[in-house]
KEKOL-166549 format. One record per residue (C-alpha): residue number from 1; x, y, z. Coordinates in nm, 4 decimals, padded with zeros to 6 digits. Layout:
! KEKOL-166549
LOLO;NUM;X;Y;Z
...
***
This chain:
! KEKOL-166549
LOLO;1;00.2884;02.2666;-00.3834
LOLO;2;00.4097;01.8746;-00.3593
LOLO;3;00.2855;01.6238;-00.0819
LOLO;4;00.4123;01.2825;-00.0305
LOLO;5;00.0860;01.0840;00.0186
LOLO;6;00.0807;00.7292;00.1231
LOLO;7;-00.2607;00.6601;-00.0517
LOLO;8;-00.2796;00.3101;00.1257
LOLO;9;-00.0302;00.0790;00.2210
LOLO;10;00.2434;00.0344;-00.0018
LOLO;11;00.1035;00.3007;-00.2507
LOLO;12;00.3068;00.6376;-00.1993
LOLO;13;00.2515;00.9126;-00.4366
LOLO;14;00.3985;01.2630;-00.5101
LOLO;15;00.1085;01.4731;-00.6062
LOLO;16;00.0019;01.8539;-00.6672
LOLO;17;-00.1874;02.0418;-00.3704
LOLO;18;-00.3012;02.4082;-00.3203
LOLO;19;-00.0697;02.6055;-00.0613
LOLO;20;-00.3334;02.5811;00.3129
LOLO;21;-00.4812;02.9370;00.3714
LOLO;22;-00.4253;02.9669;00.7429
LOLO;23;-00.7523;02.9433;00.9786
LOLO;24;-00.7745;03.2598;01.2786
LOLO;25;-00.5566;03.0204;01.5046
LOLO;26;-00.2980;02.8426;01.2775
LOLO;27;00.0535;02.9219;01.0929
LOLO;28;00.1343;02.8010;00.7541
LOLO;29;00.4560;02.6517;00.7621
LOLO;30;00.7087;02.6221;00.4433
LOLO;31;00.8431;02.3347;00.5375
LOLO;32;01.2460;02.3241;00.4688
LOLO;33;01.3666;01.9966;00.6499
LOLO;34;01.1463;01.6772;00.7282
LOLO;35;01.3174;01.3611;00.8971
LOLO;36;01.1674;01.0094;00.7966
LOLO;37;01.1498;00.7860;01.0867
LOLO;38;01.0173;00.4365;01.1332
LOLO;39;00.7166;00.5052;01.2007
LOLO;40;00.6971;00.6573;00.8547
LOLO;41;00.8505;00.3482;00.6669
LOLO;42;00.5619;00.1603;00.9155
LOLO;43;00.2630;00.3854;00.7545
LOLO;44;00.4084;00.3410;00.3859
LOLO;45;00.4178;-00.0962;00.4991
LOLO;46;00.0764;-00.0815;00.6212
LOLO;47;00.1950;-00.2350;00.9767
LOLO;48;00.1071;00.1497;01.2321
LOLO;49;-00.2180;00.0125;01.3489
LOLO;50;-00.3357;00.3980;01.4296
LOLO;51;-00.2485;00.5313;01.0684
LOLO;52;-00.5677;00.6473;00.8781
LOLO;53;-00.5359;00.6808;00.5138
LOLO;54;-00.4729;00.8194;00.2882
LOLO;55;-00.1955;01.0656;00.4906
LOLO;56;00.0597;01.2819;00.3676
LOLO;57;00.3284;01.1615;00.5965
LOLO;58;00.6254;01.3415;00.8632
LOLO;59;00.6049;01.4260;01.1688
LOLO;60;00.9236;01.5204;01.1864
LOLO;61;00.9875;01.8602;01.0396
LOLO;62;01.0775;02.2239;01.0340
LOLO;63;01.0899;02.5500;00.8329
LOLO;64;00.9827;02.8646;00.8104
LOLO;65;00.6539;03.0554;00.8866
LOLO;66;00.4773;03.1502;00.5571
LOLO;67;00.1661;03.3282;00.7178
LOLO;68;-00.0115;03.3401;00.9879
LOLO;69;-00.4314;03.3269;01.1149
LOLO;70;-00.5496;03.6478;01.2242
LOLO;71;-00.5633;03.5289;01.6077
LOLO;72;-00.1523;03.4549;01.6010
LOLO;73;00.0381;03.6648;01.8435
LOLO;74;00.4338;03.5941;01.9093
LOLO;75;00.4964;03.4361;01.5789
LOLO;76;00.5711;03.6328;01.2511
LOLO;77;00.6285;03.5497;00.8807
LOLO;78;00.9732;03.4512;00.8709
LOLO;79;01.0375;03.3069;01.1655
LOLO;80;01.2305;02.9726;01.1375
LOLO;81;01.0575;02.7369;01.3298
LOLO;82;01.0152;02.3595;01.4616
LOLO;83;00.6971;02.1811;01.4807
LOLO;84;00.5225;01.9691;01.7612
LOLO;85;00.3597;01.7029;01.5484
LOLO;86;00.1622;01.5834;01.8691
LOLO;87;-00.1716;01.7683;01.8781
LOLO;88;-00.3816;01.7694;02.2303
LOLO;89;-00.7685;01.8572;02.2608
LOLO;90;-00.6786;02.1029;02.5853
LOLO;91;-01.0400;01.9826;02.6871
LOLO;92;-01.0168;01.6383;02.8120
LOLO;93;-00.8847;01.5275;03.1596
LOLO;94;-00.5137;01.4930;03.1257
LOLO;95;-00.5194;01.8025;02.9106
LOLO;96;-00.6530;02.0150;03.1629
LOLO;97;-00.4033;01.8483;03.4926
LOLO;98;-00.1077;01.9299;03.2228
LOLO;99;-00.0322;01.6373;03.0569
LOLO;100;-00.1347;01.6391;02.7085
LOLO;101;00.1130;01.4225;02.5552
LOLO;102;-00.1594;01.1214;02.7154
LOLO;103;-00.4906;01.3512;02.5912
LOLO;104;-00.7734;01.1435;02.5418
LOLO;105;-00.8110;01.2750;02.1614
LOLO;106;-00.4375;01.2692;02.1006
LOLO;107;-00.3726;01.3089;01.7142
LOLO;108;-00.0268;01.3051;01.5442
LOLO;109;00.0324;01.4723;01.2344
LOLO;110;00.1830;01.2535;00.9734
LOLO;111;-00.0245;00.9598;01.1328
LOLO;112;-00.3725;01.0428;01.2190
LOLO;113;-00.3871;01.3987;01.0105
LOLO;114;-00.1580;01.5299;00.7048
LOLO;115;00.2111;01.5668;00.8190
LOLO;116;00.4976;01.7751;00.7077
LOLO;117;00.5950;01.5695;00.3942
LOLO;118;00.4873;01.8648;00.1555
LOLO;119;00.6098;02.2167;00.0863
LOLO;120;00.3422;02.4135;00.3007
LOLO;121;00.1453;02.2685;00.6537
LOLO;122;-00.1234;02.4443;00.8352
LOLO;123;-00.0241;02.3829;01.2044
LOLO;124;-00.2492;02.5003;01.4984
LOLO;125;-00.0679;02.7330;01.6964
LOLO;126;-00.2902;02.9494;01.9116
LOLO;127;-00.4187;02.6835;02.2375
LOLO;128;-00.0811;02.5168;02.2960
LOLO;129;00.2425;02.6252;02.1022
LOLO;130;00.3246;02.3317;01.8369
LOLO;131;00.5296;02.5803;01.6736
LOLO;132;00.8133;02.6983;01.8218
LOLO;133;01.0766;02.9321;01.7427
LOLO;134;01.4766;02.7759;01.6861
LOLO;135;01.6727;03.0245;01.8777
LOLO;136;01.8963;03.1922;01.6186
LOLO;137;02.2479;03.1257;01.7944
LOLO;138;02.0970;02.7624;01.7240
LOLO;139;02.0011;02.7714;01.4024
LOLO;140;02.3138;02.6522;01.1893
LOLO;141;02.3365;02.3494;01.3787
LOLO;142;01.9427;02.3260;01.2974
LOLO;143;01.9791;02.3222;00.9488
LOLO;144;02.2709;02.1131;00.9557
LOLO;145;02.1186;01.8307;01.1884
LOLO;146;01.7709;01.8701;00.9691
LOLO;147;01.9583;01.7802;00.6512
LOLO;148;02.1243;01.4832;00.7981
LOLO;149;01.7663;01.3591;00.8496
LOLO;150;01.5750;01.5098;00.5757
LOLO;151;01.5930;01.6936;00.2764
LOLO;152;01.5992;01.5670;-00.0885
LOLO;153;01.6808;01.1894;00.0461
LOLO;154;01.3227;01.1730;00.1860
LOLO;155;01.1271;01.0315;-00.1222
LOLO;156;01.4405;00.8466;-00.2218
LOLO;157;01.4500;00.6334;00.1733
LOLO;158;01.0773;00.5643;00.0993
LOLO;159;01.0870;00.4570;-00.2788
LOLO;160;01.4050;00.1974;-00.1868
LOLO;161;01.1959;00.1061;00.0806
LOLO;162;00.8581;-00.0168;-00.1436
LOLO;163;01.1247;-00.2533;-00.3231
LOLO;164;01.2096;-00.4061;-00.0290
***
């Protein structure tokens, strides 16, 4: 498997990793489209004050589920599916009134944990559902709007960017 690690500002690597063995309440996702959005380009320039690194960037992607933790229900290998990067505790105060996007131990893949710039992510999926399935009569215009922001151009966007 290939990640795209940024190992420290202005140091970003493609390097070998094993494929994630799901945990009882996580997916393993092959990932098949990843966007790359400013706040990536700020990670790789060292200016997102909340990155912690090194991180295998993207929080923007999709794909398809590999396999699944033994506590999954709903969600099947195969499935195509889009990720919620933004990961909530479901324990904290605004988690439990319903409004985890403000949780008190917010984390965001592809800024405070490993993201989706890599073949295969383990993404919890059992408390809240940060995977979700594209609805099929949807997903041609999926893949099609994923590979206007993603794909192959990925590592190229981020190597022009080191030169600049």
């Amino acid at each position: 498997m290939v990640s795209i690690v940024v190992r420290e500002p202005r140091a970003l690597e493609v390097e070998s990793a094993n494929v994630p063995e799901p945990k009882a309440d996580e997916v393993v996702v092959k990932v098949r489209r990843a966007g790359i959005c400013g706040s990536d380009v700020h990670i790789l320039h060292g200016s997102n004050p909340f990155a912690v690194y090194p991180r295998v960037i993207g929080h923007e992607f999709a794909g398809e589920v590999f396999s699944v933790g033994a506590a999954i229900t709903g969600i099947k290998v195969g499935d195509r599916v889009v990720v919620d990067p933004v990961l909530s505790c479901g324990d904290c105060y605004p988690c439990r009134i319903g409004r985890s996007n403000v949780c008190a131990n917010l984390q965001v893949m592809g800024v405070h944990c490993d993201g989706g710039f890599r073949d295969y992510v383990a993404v919890p999926a059992s408390v809240k559902p940060y995977v979700a399935k594209a609805p099929a009569r949807l997903l041609p215009i999926w893949f099609e709007l994923s590979e206007a922001c993603g794909g192959p151009s990925v590592l190229r966007r981020l190597v022009a960017n080191l030169k600049k």
